[in-house]
ROMAR-47171 format. One line per field, with one value per residue (C-alpha): residue number from 0; residue in three letters; z, x, y. Coordinates in Angstrom, 3 decimals. Each point is the difference from the previous one (the first is absolute). Layout:
BEGIN
num: [NUM/...]
residuo: [ala/...]
Z: [Z/...]
X: [X/...]
Y: [Y/...]
This chain:
BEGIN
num: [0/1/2/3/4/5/6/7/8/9/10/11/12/13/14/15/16/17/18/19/20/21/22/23/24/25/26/27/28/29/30/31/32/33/34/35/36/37/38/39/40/41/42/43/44/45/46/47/48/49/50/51/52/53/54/55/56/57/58/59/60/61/62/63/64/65/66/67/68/69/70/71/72/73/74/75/76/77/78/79/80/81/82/83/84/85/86/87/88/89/90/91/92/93/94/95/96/97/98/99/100/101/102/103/104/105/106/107/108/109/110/111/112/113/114/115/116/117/118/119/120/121/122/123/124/125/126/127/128/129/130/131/132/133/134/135/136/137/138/139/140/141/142/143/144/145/146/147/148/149/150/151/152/153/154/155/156/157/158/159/160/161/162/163/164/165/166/167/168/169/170/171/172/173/174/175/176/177/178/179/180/181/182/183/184/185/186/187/188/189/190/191/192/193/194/195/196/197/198/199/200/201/202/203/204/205/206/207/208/209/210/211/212/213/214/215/216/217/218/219/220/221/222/223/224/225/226/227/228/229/230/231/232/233/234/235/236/237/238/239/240/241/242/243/244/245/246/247/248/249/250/251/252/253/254/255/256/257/258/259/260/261/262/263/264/265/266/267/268/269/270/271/272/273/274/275/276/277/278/279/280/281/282/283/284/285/286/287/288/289/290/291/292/293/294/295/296/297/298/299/300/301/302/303/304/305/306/307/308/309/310/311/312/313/314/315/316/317/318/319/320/321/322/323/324/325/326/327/328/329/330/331/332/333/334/335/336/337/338/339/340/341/342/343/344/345/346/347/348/349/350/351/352/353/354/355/356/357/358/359/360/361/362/363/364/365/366/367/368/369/370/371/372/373/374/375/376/377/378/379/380/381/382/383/384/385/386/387/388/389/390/391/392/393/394/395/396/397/398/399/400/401/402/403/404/405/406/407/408/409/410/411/412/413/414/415/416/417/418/419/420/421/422/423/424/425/426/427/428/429/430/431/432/433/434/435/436/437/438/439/440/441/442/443/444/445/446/447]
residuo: [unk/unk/unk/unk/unk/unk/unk/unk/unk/unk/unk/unk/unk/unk/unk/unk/unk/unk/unk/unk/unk/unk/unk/unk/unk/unk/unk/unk/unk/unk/unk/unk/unk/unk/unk/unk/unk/unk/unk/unk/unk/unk/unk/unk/unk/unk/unk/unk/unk/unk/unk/unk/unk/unk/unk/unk/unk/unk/unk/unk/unk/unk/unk/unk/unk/unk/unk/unk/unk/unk/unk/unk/unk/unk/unk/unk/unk/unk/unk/unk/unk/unk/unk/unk/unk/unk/unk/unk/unk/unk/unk/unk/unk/unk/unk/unk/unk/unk/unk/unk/unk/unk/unk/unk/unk/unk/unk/unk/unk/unk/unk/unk/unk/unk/unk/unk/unk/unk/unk/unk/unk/unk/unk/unk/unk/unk/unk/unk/unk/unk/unk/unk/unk/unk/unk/unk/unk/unk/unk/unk/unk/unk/unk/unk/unk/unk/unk/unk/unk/unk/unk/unk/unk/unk/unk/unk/unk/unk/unk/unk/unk/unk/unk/unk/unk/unk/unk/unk/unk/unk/unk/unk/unk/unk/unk/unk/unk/unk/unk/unk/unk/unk/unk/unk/unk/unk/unk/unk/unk/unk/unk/unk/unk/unk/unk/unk/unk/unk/unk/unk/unk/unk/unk/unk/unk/unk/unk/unk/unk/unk/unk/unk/unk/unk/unk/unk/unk/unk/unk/unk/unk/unk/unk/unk/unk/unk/unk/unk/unk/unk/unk/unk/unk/unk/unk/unk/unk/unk/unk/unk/unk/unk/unk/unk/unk/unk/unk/unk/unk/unk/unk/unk/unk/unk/unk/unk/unk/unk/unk/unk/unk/unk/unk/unk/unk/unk/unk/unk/unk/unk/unk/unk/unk/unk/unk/unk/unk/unk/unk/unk/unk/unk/unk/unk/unk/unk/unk/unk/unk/unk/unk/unk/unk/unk/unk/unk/unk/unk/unk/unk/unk/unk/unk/unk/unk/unk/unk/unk/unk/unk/unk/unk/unk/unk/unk/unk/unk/unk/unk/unk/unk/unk/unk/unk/unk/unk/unk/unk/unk/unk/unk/unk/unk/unk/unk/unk/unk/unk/unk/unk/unk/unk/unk/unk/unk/unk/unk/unk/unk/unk/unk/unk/unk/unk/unk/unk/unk/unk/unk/unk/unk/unk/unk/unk/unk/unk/unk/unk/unk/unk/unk/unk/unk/unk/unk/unk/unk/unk/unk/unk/unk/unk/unk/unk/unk/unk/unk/unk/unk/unk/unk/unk/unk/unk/unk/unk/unk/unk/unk/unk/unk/unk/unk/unk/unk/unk/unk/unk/unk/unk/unk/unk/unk/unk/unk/unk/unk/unk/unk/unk/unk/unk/unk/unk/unk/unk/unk/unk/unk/unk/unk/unk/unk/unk/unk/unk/unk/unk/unk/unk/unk/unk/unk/unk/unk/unk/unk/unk]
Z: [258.019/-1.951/0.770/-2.502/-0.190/-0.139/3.115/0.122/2.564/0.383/2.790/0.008/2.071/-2.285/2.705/0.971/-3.211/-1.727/3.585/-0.406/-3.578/0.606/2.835/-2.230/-2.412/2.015/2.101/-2.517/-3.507/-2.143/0.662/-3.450/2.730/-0.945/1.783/-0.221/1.954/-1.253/0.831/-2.979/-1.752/1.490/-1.312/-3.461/0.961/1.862/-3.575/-2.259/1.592/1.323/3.466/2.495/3.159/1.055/3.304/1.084/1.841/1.522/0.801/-3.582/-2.151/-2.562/0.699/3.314/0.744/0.996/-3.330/-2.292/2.172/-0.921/-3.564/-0.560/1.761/-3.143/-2.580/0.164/2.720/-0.328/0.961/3.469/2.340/3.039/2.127/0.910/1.812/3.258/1.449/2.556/1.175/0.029/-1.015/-3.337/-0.371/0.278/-2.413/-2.161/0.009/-0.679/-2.867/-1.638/1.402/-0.031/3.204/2.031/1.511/1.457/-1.200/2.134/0.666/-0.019/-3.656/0.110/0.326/-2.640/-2.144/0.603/-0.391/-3.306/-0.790/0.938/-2.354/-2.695/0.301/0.218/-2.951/-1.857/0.189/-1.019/-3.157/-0.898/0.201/-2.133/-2.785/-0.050/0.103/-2.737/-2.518/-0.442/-1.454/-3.395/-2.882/0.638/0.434/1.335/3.553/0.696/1.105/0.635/3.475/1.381/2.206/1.146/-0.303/0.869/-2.430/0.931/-1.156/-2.598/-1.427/0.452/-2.276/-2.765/-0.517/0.150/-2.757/-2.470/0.099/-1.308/-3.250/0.803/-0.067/2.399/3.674/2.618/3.301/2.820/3.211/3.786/3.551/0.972/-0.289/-2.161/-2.475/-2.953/-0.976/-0.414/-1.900/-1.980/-0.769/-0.989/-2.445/-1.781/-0.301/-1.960/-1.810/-1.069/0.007/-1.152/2.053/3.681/1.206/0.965/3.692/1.213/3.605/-0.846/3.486/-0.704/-2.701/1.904/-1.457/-3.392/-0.541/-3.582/-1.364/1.565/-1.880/-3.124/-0.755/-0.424/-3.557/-0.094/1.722/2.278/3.139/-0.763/-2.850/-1.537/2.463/-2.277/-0.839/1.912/-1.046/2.673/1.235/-2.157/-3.087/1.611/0.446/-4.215/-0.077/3.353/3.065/2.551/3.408/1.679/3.965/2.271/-2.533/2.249/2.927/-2.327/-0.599/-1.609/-3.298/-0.455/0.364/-2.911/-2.062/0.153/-0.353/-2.780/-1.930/0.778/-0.948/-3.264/-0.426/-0.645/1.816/-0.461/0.927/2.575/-2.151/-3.149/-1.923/-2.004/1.178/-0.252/0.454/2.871/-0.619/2.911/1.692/3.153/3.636/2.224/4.274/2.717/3.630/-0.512/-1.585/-3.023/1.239/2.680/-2.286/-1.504/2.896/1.386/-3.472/-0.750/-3.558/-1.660/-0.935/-3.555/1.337/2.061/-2.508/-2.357/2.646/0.595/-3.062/1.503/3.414/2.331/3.762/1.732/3.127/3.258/1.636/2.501/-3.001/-1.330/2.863/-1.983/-1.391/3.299/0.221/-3.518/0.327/3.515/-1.385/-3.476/3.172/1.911/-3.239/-0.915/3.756/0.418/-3.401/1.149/3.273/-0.573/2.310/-0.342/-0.979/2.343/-0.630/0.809/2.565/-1.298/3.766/-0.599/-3.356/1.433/2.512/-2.428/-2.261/3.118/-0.207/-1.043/-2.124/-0.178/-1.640/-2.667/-1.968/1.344/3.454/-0.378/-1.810/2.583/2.615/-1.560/-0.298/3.271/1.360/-2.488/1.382/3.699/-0.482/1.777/-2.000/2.494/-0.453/-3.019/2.450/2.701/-2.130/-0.435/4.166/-0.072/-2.159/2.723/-0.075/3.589/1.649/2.257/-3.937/-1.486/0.810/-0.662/-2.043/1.480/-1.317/1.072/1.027/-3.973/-1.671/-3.538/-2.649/-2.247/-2.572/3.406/1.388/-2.700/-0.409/3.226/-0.247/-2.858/1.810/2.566/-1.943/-1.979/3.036/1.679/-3.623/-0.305/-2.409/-2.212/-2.368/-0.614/3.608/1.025/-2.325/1.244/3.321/-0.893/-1.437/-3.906/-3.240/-0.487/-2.976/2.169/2.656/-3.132/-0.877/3.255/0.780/-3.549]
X: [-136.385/-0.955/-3.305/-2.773/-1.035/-3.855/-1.841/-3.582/-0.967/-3.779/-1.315/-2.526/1.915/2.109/2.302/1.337/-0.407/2.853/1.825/0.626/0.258/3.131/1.454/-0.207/1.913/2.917/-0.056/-0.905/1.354/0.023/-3.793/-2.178/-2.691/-3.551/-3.092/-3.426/-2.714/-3.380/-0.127/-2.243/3.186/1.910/-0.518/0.501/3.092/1.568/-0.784/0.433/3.577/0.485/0.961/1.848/-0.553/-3.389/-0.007/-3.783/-2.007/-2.859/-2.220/-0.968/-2.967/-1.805/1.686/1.751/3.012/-1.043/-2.148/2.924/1.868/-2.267/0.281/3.659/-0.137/-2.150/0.778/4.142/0.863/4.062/-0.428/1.147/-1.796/1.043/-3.033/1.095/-2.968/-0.939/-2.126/2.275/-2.445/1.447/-3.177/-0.050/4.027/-0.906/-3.050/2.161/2.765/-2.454/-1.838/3.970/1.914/3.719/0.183/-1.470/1.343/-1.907/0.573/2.627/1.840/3.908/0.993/2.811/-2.389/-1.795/2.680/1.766/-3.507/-0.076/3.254/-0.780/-2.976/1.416/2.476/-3.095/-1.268/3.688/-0.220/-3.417/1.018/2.524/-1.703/-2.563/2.270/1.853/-3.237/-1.205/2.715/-0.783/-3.463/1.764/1.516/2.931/3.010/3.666/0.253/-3.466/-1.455/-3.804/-1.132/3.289/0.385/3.450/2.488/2.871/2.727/1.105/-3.115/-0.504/3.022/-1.836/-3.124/2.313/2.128/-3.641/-1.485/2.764/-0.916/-3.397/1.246/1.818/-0.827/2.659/-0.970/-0.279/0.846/-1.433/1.670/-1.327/0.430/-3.819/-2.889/2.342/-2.139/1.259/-3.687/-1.294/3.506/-0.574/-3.605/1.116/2.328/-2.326/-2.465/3.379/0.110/-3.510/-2.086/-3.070/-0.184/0.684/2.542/-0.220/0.809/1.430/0.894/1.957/0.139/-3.962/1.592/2.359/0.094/-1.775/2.146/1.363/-3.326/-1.853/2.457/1.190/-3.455/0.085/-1.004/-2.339/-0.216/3.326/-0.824/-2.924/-1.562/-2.887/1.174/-0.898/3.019/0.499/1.059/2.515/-0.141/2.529/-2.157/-2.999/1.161/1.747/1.010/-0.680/2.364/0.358/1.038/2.031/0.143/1.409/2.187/3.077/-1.748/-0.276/1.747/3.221/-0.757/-3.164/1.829/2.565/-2.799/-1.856/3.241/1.300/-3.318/-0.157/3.538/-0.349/-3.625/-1.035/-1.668/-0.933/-3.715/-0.001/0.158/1.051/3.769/-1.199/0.537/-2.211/1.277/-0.504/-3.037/-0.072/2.424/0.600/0.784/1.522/-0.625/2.195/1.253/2.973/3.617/1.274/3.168/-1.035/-2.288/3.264/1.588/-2.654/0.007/-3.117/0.946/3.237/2.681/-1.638/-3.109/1.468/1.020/-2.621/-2.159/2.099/-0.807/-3.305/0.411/-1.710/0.672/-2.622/1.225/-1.193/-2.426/2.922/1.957/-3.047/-1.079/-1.464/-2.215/-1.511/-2.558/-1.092/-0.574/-1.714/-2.182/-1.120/-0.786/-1.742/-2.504/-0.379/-0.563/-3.043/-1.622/0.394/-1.804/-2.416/1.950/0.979/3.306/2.673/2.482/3.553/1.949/3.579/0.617/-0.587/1.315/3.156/-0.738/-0.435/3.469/1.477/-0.893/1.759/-2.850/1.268/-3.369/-0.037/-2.730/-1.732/-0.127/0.060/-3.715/-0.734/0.206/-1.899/-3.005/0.147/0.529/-3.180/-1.691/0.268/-0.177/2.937/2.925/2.607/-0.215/1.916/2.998/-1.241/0.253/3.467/0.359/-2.116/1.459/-0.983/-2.455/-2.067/-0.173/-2.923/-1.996/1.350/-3.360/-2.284/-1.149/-0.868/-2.313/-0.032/-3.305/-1.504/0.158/1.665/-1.111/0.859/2.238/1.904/0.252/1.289/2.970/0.782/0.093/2.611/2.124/0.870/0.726/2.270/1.765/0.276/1.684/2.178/-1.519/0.238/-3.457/0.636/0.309/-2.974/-2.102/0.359/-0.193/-3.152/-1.129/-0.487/1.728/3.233/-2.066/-3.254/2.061/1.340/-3.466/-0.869/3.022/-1.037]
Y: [40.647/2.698/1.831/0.086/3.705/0.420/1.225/1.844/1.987/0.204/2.630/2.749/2.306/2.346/0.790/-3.331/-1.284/2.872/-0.323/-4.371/0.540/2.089/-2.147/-3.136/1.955/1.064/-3.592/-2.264/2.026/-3.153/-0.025/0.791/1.953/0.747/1.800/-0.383/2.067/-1.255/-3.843/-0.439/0.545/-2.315/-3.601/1.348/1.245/-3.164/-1.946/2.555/0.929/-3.581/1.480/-2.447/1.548/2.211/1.837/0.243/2.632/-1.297/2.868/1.096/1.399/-2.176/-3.384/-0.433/-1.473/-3.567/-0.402/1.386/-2.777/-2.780/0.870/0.389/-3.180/-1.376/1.662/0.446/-2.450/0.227/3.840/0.430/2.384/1.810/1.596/3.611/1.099/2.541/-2.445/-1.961/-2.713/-3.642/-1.629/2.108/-0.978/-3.833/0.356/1.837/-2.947/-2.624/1.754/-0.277/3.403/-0.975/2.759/2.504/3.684/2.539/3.762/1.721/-3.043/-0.866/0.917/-1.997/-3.349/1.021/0.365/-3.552/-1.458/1.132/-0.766/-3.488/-0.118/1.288/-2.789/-2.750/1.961/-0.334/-3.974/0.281/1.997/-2.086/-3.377/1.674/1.059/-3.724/-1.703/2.521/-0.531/-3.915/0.829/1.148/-1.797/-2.075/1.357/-0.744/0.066/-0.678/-3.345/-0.409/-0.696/0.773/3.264/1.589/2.428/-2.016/0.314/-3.680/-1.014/1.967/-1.371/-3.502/1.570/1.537/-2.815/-2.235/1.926/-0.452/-3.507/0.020/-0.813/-3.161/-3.063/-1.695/-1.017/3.379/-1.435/2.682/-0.666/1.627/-0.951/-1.459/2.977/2.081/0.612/-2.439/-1.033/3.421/1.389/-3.232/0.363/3.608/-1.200/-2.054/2.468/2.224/-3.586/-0.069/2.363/-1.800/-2.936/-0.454/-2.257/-3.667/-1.061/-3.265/-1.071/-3.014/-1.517/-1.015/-2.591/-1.053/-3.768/0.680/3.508/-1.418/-0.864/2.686/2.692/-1.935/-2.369/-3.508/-2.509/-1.838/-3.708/0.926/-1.412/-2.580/-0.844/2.360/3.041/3.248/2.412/2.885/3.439/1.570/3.028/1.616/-0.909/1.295/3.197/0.057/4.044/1.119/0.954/-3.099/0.447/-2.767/-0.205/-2.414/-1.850/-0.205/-1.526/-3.236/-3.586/0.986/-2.001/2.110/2.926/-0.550/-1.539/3.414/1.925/-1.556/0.323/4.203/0.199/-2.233/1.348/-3.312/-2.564/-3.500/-1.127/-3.018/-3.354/1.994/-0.208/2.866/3.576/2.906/3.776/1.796/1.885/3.095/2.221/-1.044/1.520/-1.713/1.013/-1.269/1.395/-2.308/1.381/-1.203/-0.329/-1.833/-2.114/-0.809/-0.945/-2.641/-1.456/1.067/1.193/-0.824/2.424/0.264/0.878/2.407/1.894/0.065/0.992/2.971/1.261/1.975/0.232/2.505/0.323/2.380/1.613/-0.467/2.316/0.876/1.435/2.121/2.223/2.422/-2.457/-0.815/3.382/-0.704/-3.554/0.585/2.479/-2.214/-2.905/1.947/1.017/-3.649/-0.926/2.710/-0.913/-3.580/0.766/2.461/2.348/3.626/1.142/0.422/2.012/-0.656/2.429/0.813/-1.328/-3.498/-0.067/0.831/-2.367/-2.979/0.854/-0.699/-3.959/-2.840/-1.141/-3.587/-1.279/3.042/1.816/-3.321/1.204/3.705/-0.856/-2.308/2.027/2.664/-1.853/-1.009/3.085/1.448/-2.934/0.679/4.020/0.740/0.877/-0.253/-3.923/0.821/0.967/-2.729/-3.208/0.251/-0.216/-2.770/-2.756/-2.780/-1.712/1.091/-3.519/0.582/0.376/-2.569/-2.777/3.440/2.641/3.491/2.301/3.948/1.219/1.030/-3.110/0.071/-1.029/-3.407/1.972/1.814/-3.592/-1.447/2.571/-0.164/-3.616/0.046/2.813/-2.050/-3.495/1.958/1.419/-3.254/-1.627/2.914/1.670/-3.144/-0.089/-3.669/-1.134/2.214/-1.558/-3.140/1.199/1.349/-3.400/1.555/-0.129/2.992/1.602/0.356/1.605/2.037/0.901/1.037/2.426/1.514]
């Protein structure tokens, strides 16, 4: 990985100040390196220059180390900072750590150490950086390439996005295909918002209607199962020009499959009771975990259907084949997971992000975010490593819950709650649900 170049050095002491200055610049010669004597100086330079890396004295005039700490801390929190100081007293060190110091050294220490410590921030900072600049580029106009909500620099995926958003014009089916927790409801959510930007799109789980799916999507006439029952508009009318999301068709009786099929291939429906068709109002997505091919196979859709349905079809890689999407997508988590718990933000080591792309990641983005929050919710981010040892169930926990000795809260709970149904159904958002005694979209809403 390429180091980002952007280091400030902030010390009174002329001396040491020109001395490090020079070392960084034969060890480290990629380094962009900056001084600064006066720490009144100093915040203003670590925005102004957006500096990645700040190595701190702590014994200084006008502000002192600690307080220019807490306010980098504040006021650029993505800015590492390595305490460089004379004072070699552990206490100080710990206080230093906790106030947010990625490090501490004491003057006239190994330079070697402080060199690969460096290094290894710069590298943190690096993945920083680039998250930044992918998340960045989705808050512009649309353009090709680009898919709202969805953050990577995979090429395989990437691929996925382009060929997405030269389908925004059509009106045909787009089938979005992913192993379970790969992401298919947020790259679909992104496409409709590329579809229409005006209004946002409309979500079905079609395993709720499981006996009532026809009427529920296509509306019924009036008087069609007793006399005096009121028509019904279906869903598709409902939503007349807007994106509709389909999930969960495949897991259906066979019949209702090629019913709803037929109608997005023909774009036309009939309404339950009625022998008069109406057109098919919406552009529709359609979700499943299941191949086509093997859809084909099981009978599921006929060789027709097949091949219509081919017509717009996306597969999105696995996280095992996107590696290099695993720091950025850790990183976005771990955001969303402090927000969502009122904690501080953690950053991510390059350590354990190397850590993590060595997993399997059989349950997906699904897990990966799953296990973030958990580990945001028990403040220890080695459970982010841990989890994936621990896929049994602990049997001497099974008939009762343990707490750790600060209670957390109902949010905490409730996340940690949903971590481990998902783990125990695979990853699988359906089977957690109902593990978890609620409805697949409420589980939806609460992973959101």
């Amino acid at each position: 990985m390429k180091l980002y170049r952007s280091i400030l050095i902030v010390d009174d002491e002329t001396r040491w100040l020109r001395a490090m200055a020079v070392s960084l610049r034969q060890e480290v010669p990629e380094a962009r390196v900056s001084c600064c004597e006066n720490s009144r100086h100093a915040i203003d330079m670590i925005i102004g220059q957006d500096i990645d890396l700040v190595l701190l004295d702590l014994n200084m005039p006008h502000i002192g180390g600690e307080e220019l700490l807490d306010t980098i801390s504040e006021q650029a929190p993505f800015t590492r900072v390595i305490v460089v100081t004379g004072a070699n007293d552990t206490a100080t060190a710990v206080r230093c750590v906790k106030r947010g110091a990625y490090d501490f050294f004491v003057k006239g220490g190994r330079p070697e150490q402080l060199i690969a410590c460096i290094r290894r921030a710069l590298e943190v900072a690096a993945l920083e950086v680039n998250y930044r600049e992918v998340t960045q580029s989705f808050l512009g106009k649309k353009r090709l390439g680009k898919l709202p909500g969805i953050i990577s620099q995979s090429s395989k995926m990437n691929d996925c996005i382009r060929y997405a958003t030269a389908l925004t014009r059509s009106s045909y089916p787009v089938v979005i295909e992913s192993e379970s927790g790969g992401g298919k409801r947020t790259f679909a959510t992104g496409l409709a918002q590329l579809m229409d930007e005006e209004n946002s799109a409309a979500h079905l789980q079609l395993e709720q209607f499981k006996h009532s799916v026809i009427a529920t999507l296509f509306g019924r006439v009036r008087g069609v199962n007793k006399v005096g029952e009121p028509a019904q508009l279906g869903f598709f009318e409902q939503n007349r020009g807007r994106v509709v999301i389909l999930e969960g068709l495949f897991q259906l009786e066979n019949d209702v499959i090629n019913s709803v099929v037929n109608a997005l291939i023909s774009r036309q429906y009939y309404p339950l009771g009625s022998v008069q068709h109406m057109p098919l109002p919406c552009k529709v997505l359609v979700l499943t975990e299941l191949p086509l091919q093997q859809l084909r196979d099981q009978g599921k859709v006929t060789p027709t259907q097949f091949v219509a349905l081919h017509t717009h079809h996306i597969v999105l890689p696995p996280l095992r084949e996107r590696p290099e999407d695993i720091g950025l997508l850790a990183a976005q988590f771990m955001q969303d997971a402090c927000e969502h718990l009122n904690k501080p933000l953690i950053p991510l080591c390059f350590e354990l992000v190397q850590q993590l792309e060595q997993e399997s990641w059989p349950g997906n983005v699904a897990e990966l975010r799953a296990r973030v929050f958990k580990a945001v919710a028990l403040g220890n981010l080695q459970a982010l490593v841990n989890a994936a040892q621990n896929t049994e169930p602990d049997p001497d926990t099974e008939t009762q819950v343990s707490f750790p000795n600060k209670l957390p809260t109902l949010s905490e709970v409730q996340q940690l709650l949903i971590h481990e149904a998902l783990k125990r159904c695979n990853y699988s958002q359906v089977e957690a649900a109902k593990l978890l005694g609620i409805s697949q979209s409420a589980l939806s809403r609460r992973l959101r």
